[in-house]
C-alpha positions as CSV (number, residue, x, y, z in Angstrom):
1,X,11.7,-14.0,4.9
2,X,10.1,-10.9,2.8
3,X,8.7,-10.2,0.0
4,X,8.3,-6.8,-2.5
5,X,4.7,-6.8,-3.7
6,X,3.0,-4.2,-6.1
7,X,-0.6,-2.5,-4.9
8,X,-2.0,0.7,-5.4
9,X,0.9,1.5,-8.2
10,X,3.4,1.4,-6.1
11,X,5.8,-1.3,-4.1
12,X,6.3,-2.3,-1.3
13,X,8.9,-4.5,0.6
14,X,7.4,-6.3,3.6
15,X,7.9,-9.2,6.0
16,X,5.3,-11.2,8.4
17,X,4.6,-9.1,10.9
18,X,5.0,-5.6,9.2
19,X,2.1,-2.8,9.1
20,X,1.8,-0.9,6.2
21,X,-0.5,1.9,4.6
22,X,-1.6,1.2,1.0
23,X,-3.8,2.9,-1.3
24,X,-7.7,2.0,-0.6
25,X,-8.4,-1.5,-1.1
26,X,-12.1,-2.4,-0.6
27,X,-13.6,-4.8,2.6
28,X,-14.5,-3.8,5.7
29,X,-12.0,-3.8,9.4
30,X,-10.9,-7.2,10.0
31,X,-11.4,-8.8,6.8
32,X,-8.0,-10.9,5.3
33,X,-6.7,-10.0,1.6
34,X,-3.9,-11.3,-0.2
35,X,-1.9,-10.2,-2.6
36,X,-0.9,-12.7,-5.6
37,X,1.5,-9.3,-7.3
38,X,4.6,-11.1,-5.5
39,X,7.6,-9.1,-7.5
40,X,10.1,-10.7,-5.3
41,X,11.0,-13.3,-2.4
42,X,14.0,-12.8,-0.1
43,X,15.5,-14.6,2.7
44,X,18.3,-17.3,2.5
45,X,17.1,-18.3,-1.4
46,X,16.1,-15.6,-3.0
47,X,13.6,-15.6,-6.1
48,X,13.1,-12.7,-8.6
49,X,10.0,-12.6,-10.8
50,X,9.5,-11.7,-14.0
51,X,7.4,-9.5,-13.6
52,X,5.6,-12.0,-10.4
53,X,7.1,-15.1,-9.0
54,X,4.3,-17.8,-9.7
55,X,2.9,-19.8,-6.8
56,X,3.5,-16.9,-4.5
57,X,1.7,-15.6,-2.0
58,X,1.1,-12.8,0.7
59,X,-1.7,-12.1,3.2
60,X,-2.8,-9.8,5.2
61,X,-5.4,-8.4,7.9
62,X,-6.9,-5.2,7.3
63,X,-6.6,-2.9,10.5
64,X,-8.0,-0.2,9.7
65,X,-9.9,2.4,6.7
66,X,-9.1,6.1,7.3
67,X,-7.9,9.2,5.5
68,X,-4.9,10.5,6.3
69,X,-3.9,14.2,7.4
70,X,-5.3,17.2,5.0
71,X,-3.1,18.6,2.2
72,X,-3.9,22.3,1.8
73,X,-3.8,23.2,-2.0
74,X,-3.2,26.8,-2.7
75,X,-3.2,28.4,-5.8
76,X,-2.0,32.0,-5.9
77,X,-1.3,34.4,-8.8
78,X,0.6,37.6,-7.8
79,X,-1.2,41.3,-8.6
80,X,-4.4,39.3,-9.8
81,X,-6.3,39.2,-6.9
82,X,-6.5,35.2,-7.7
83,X,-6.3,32.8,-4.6
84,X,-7.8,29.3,-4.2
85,X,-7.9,27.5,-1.4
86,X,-8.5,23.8,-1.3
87,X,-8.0,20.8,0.8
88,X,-7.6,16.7,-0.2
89,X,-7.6,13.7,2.0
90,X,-6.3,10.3,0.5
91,X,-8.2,7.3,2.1
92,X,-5.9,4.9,2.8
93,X,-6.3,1.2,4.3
94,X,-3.5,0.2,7.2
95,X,-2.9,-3.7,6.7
96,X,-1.0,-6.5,9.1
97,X,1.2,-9.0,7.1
98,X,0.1,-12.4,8.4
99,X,2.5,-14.5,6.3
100,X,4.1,-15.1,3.2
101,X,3.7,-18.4,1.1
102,X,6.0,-19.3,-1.8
């Protein structure tokens, strides 16, 4: 069985089981969340929402809250001696799907 659920402004598709990197959610390492923005269930029946399937379900384990690899921003205008240099981290949070209910 999966599910497609929306967090962050973005979707993903995931399954029990499954790690996955979303946008920061708040809590602290080890602490369970669950997501109630079910946009779809899929396995033998499947069930579309519209927009969410009511009554549905998914949670999950956070593993981890880091920041993932630099991005080096730089801004360059030819002849006009302009150049700036900058650098951006996203935090992200790295989850465990424990199950899906629906």
């Amino acid at each position: 069985m999966y599910a497609v659920i929306r967090t962050g402004g973005k979707q993903y598709r995931v399954a029990a089981g499954d790690t996955l990197r979303v946008e920061k959610l708040p809590g602290a390492v080890g602490d369970k969340v669950s997501f109630d923005d079910v946009l779809m269930l899929g396995g033998d029946k499947v069930a579309v929402g519209t927009p969410t399937v009511s009554g549905a379900r998914v949670s999950a384990q956070i593993l981890a809250q880091d920041r993932a690899k630099k991005v080096i921003v730089f801004k360059m205008r030819r002849r006009k001696n302009y150049r700036r240099k900058n650098g951006h981290r996203q935090p992200y949070t790295e989850l465990r799907v424990l199950g899906i209910e629906g």
